[in-house]
C-alpha positions as CSV (number, residue, x, y, z in Angstrom):
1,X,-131.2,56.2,34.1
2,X,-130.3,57.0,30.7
3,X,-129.3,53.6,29.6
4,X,-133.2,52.8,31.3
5,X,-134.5,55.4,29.1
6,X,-132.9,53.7,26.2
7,X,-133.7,50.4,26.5
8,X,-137.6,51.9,27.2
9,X,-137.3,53.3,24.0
10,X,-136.3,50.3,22.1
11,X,-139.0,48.1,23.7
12,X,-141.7,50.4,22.1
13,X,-140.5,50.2,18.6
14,X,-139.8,46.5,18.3
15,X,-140.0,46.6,14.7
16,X,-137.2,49.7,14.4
17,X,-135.6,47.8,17.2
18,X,-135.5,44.8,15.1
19,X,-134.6,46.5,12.1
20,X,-131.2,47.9,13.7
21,X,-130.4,44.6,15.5
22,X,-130.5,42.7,11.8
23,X,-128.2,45.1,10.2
24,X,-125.5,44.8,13.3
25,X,-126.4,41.0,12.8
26,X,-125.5,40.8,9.2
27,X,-122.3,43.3,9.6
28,X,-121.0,40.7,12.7
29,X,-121.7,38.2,10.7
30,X,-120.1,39.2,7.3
31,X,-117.1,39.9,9.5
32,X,-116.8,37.0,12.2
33,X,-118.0,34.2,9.6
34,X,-116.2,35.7,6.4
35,X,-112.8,36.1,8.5
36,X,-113.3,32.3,10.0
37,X,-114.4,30.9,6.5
38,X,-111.1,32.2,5.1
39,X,-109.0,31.3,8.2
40,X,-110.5,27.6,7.8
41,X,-110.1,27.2,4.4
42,X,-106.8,28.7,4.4
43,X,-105.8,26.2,7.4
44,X,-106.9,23.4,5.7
45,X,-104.5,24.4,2.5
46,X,-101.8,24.3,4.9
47,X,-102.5,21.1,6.0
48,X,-102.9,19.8,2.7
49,X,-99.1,20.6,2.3
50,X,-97.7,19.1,5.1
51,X,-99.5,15.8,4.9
52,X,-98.2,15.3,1.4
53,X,-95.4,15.5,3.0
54,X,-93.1,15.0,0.3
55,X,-91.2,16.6,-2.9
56,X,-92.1,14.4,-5.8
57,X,-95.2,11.8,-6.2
58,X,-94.3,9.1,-9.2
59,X,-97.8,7.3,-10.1
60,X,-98.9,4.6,-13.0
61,X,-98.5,7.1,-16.4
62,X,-102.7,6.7,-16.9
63,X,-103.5,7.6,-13.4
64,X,-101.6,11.2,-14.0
65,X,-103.6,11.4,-17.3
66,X,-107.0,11.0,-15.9
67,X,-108.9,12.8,-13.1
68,X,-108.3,9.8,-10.6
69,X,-105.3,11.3,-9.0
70,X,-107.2,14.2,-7.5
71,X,-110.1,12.4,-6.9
72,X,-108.1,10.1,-4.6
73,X,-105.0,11.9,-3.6
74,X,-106.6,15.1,-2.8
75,X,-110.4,15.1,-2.8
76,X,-110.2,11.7,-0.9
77,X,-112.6,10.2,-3.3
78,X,-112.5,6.3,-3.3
79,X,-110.1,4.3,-5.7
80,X,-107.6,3.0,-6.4
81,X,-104.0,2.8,-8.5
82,X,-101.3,0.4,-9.4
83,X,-98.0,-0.4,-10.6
84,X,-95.4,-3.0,-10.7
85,X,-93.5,-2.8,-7.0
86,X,-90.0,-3.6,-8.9
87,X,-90.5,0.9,-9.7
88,X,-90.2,1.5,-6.6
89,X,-86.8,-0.4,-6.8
90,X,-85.5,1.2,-9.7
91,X,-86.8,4.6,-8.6
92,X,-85.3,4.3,-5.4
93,X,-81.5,3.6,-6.4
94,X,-82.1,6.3,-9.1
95,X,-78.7,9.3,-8.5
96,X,-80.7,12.8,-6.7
97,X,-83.2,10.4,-5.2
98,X,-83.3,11.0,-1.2
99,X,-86.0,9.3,0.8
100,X,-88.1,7.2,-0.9
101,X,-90.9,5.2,0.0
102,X,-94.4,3.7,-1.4
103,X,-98.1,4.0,-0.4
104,X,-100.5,1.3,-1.7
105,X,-104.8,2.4,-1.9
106,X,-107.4,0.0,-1.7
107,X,-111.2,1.4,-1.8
108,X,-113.6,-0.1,0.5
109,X,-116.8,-1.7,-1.3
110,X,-119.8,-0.9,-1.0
111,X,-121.5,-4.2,0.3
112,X,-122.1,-6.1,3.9
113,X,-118.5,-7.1,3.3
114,X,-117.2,-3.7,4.7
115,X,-118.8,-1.5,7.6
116,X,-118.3,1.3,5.0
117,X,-116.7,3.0,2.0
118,X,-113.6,4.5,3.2
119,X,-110.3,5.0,1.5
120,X,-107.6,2.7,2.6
121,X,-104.3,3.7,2.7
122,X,-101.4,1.6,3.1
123,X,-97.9,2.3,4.2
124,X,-94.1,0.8,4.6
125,X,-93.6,1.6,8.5
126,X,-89.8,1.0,7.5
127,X,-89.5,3.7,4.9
128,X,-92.1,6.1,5.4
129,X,-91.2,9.5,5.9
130,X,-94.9,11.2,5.4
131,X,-97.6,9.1,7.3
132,X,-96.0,7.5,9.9
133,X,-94.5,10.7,11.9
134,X,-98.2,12.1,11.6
135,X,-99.4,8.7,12.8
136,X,-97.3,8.6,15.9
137,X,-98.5,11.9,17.6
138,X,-101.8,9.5,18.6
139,X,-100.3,6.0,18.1
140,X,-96.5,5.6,19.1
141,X,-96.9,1.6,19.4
142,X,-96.2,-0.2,16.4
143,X,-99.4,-1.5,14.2
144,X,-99.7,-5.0,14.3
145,X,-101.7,-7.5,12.5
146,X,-105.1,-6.0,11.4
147,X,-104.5,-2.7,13.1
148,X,-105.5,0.6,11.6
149,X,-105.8,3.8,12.5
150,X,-108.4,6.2,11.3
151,X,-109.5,9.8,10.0
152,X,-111.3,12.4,12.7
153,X,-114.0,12.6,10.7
154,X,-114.8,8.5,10.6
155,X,-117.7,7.6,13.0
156,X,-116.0,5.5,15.3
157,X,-113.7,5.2,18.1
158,X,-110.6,3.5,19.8
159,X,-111.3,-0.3,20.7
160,X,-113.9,-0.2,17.7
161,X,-114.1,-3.2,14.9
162,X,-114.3,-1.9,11.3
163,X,-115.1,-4.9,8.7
164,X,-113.1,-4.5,5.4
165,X,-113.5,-7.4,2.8
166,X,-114.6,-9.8,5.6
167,X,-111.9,-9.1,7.8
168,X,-112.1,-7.8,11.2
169,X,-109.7,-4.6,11.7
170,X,-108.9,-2.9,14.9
171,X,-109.2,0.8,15.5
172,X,-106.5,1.4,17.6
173,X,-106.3,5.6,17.0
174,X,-108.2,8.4,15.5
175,X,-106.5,11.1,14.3
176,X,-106.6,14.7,14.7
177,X,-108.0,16.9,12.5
178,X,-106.7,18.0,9.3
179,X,-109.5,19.5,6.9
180,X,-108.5,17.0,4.3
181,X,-109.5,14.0,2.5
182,X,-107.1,11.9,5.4
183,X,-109.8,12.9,7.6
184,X,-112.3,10.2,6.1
185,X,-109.2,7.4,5.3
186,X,-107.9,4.3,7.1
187,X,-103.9,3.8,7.2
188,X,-102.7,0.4,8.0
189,X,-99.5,-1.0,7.1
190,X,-98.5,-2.4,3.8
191,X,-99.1,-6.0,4.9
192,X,-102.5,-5.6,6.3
193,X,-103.3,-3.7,3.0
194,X,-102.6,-6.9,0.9
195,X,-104.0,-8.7,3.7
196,X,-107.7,-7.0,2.6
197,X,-106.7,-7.4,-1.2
198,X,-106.1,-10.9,-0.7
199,X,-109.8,-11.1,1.0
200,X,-111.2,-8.8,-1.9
201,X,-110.3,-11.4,-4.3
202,X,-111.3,-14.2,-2.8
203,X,-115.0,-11.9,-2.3
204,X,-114.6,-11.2,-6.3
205,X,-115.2,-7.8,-5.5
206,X,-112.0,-6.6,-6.9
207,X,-110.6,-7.5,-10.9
208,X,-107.3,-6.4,-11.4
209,X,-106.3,-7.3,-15.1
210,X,-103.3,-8.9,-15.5
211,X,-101.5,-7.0,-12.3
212,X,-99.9,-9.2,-9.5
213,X,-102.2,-7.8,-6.7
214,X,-99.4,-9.2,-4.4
215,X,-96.4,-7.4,-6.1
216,X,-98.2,-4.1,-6.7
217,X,-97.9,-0.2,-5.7
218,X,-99.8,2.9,-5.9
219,X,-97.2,5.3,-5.3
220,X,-94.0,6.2,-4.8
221,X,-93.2,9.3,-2.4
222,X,-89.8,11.1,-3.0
223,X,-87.3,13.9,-1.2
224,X,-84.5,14.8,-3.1
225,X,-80.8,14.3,-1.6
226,X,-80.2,18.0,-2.1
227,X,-78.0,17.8,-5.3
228,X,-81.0,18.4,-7.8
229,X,-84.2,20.3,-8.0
230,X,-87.7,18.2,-7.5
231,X,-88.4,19.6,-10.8
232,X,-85.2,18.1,-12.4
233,X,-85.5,14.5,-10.8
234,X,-89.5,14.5,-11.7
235,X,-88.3,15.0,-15.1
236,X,-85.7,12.6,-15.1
237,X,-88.0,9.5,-13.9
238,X,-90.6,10.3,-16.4
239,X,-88.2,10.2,-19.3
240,X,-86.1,7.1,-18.3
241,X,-88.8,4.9,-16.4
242,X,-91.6,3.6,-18.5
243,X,-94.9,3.4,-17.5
244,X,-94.8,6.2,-14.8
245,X,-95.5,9.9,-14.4
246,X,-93.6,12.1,-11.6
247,X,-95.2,15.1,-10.3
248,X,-93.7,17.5,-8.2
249,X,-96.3,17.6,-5.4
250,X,-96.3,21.9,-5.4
251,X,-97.6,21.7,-8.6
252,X,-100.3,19.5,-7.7
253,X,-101.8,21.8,-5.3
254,X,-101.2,25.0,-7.1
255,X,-104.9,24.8,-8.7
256,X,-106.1,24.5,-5.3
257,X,-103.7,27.5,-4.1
258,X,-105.2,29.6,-7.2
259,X,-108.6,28.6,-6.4
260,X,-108.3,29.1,-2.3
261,X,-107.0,32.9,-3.5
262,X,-110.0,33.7,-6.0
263,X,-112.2,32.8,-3.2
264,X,-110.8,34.4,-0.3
265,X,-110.6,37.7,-2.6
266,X,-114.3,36.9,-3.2
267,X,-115.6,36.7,0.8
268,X,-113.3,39.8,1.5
269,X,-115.1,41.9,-1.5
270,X,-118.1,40.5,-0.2
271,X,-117.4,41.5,3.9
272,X,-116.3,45.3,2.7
273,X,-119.5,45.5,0.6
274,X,-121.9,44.2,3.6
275,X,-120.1,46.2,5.9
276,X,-120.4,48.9,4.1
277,X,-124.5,48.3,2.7
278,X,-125.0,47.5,6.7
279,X,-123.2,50.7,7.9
280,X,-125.0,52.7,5.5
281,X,-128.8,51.2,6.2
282,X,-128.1,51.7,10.1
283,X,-127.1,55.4,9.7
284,X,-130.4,56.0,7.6
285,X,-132.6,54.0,9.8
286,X,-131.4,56.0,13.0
287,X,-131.7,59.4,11.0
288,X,-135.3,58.9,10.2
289,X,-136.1,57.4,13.5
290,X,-134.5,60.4,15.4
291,X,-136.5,62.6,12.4
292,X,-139.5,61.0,13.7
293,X,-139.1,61.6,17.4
294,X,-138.6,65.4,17.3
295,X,-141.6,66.2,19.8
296,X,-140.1,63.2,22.2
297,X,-136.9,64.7,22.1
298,X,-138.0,68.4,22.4
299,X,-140.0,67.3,25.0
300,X,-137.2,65.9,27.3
301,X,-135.6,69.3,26.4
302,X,-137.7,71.6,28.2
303,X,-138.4,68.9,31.0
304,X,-134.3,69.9,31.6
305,X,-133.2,67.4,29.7
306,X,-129.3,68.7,28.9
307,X,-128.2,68.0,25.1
308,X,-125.5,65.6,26.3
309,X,-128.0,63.3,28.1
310,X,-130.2,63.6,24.2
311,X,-127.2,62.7,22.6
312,X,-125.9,59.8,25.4
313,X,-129.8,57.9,25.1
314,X,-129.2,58.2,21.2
315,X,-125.6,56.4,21.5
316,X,-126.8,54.1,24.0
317,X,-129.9,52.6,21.4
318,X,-127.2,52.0,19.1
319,X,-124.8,50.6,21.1
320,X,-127.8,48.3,22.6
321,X,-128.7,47.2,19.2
322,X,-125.6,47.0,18.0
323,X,-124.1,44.6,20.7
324,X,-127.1,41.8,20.5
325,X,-126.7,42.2,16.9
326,X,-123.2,41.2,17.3
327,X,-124.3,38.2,19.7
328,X,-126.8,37.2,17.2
329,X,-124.1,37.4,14.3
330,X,-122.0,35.5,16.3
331,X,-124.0,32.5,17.3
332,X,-125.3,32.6,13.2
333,X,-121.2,32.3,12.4
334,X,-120.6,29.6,14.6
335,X,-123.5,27.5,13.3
336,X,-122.3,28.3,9.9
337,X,-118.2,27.6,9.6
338,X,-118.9,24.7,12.2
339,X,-121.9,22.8,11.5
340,X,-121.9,23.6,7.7
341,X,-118.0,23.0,7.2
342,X,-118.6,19.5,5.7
343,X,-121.2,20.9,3.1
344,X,-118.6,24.3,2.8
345,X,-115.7,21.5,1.7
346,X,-117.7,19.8,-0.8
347,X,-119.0,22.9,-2.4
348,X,-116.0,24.7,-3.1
349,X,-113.7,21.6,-3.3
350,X,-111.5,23.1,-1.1
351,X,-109.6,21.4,2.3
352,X,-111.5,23.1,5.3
353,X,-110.1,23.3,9.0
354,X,-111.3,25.0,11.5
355,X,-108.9,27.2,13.8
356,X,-108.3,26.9,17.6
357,X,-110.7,27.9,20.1
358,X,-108.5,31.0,20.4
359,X,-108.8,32.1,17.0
360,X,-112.7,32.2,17.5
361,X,-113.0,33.9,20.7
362,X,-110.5,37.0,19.6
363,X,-112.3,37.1,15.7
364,X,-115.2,37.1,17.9
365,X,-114.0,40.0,20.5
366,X,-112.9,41.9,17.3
367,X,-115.9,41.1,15.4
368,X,-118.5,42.2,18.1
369,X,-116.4,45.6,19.0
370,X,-116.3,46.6,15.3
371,X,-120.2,46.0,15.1
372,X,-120.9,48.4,18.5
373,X,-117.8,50.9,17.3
374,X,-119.8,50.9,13.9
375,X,-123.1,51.3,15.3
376,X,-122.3,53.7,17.1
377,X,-120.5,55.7,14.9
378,X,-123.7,55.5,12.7
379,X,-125.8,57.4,14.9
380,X,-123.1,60.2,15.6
381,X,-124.7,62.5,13.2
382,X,-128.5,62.4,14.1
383,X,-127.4,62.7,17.5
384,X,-125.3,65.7,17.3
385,X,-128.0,67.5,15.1
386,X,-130.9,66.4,17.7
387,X,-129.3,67.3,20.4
388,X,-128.3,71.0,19.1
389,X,-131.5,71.7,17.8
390,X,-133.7,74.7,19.6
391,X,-136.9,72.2,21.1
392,X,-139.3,75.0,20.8
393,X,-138.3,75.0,17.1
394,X,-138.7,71.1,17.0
395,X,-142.3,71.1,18.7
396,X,-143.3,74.0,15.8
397,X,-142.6,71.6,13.5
């Protein structure tokens, strides 16, 4: 009966109804979508680090002066790189130098040559220690002539024929998501990459100077052997081998890392102050409604009404409101981290992955209880003081 009673009440003010329904909306959402933005983009920084995958990156000396090795290696821009393959030699026989292999980008053109523009990544299936382990949880076959595999986030599928420089390649994985730039790449193996920059040439869609397009690579991925620092050996092979810059790979990602902090700081700043604005607004909107209902409430009173059952159809307004508020913030969360997380990405420049199916289903538990719990907490006050008050007093005034 009571919860009847309360639900009566709401239908006849649909715009105070309203009113308490978008705050509960807006506090769900702050929390539900803040707490999933920050779990995605933190998810996709982890990522980030594992599929670099290794200690030290050496690269052509003008690529680490310029904004081309971000734009590539972590933004996933289009490009390309190169340097004379005999580095990778030297490099690799170098004293500290663990595993070592190299990685060779090619950037799709932008012409009927090429279904689109992708980054293509090549890689040595004999030395690689980053992509191919990654590759293998899809693909555990070999890739043979003309065989890629590509990012989740490339429109199309296993079985499917992408056109790169004239030549037909077959997609024989997709990927799992990783809320990086790999997500819209192609990795093949180093001979089908200078398969495609054989064909670019031949296109003249590619000028490479005076490099050996055949004899060429983009760079070289190192773990130490344990008896020096990444720091040490970066330094070491940009001092002694000319022409190359080595990077130790933390360092690369530490702008991202100081950047990912600033912002989450930012969306939990801004969750405490909706909460809090939202909080506030609901307890204010139920103290004037409840103000402006003294002669219902009195009313009920002398019809027997016992101050309990006052208080309980207070509680159950907000709790009413408050829960298809939360519904509402929810649905406007999912629609937001999932449907937006491209456009999220690009904005803040920031690797994005979305968490498990888990992860939404208990931030959305927690989100929706907090939103009732708050709610109701909100109306505490004008309930307590309506329900003491004398009703003969209230119909007086």
């Amino acid at each position: 009966m009571k919860k009847n009673i309360s639900l009566k009440n709401l239908a006849k003010k649909p715009g105070r109804t309203a009113a308490l329904t978008i705050m509960a909306a807006l506090l769900c959402l702050a929390v539900f979508g803040g707490s999933l933005l920050v779990k995605s983009l933190t998810s996709g920084f982890s990522s980030l680090e594992d599929r670099l995958g290794a200690e030290i990156m050496v690269i052509p000396e003008d690529a680490a002066g310029s904004k081309k090795l971000q734009d590539i290696v972590l933004q996933g821009n289009t490009g390309y790189f190169y340097m004379d393959y005999g580095i990778l030699d030297e490099v690799e026989n170098m004293e500290g130098v663990g595993e070592c292999t190299g990685q060779f980008f090619l950037a799709s053109a932008m012409s009927n040559c090429c279904s689109a523009r992708l980054q293509i990544i090549g890689f040595d299936p004999d030395t690689d220690f980053v992509i191919k382990s990654w590759i293998q949880k899809s693909y555990s076959k070999d890739l043979g002539e003309n065989d890629i595999v590509i990012g989740n986030g490339i429109n199309a599928f296993v079985g499917d024929t992408m056109l790169f420089y004239g030549v037909n390649c077959h997609v024989v994985s997709k990927l799992a998501a990783t809320g990086t730039s790999y997500d819209y790449s192609v990795f093949t193996t180093k001979d089908n990459i200078r398969t495609l920059i054989a064909s670019s040439l031949e296109k003249k869609l590619n000028n490479f100077g005076d490099i050996d397009p055949y004899n060429v690579v983009s760079s070289i991925l190192i773990n130490t052997d344990g008896t020096v620092t990444p720091d040490e050996l970066a330094a070491k092979i940009t001092e002694t081998v000319p022409g190359v810059t080595a990077i130790v790979t933390n360092s690369m990602i530490s702008g991202i890392s100081d950047t990912l902090s600033g912002v989450g700081r930012v969306i939990r700043v801004l969750i405490v102050a909706v909460c809090v604005l939202a909080f506030v607004i609901t307890a204010i909107v139920f103290a004037m409604s409840v103000r402006g209902r003294k002669k219902e409430f009195a009313t009920m009173r002398l019809l027997g009404a016992t101050r309990n059952k006052i208080a309980g159809i207070v509680f159950g307004e907000s709790a009413v409101t408050s829960l298809i508020g939360s519904i509402a913030g929810i649905v406007l969360g999912i629609i937001i981290v999932v449907m937006f997380g491209k456009f999220i990405e690009e904005q803040l420049g920031l690797p994005y992955l979305l968490p498990g199916a888990a992860t939404f289903v208990l931030t959305g538990i927690l989100a929706a209880a907090g939103t009732v719990i708050s709610g109701t907490v909100s109306s505490v006050v004008p309930a307590i003081r309506i329900s003491r008050a004398d009703p003969q007093i209230l119909l007086k005034e």
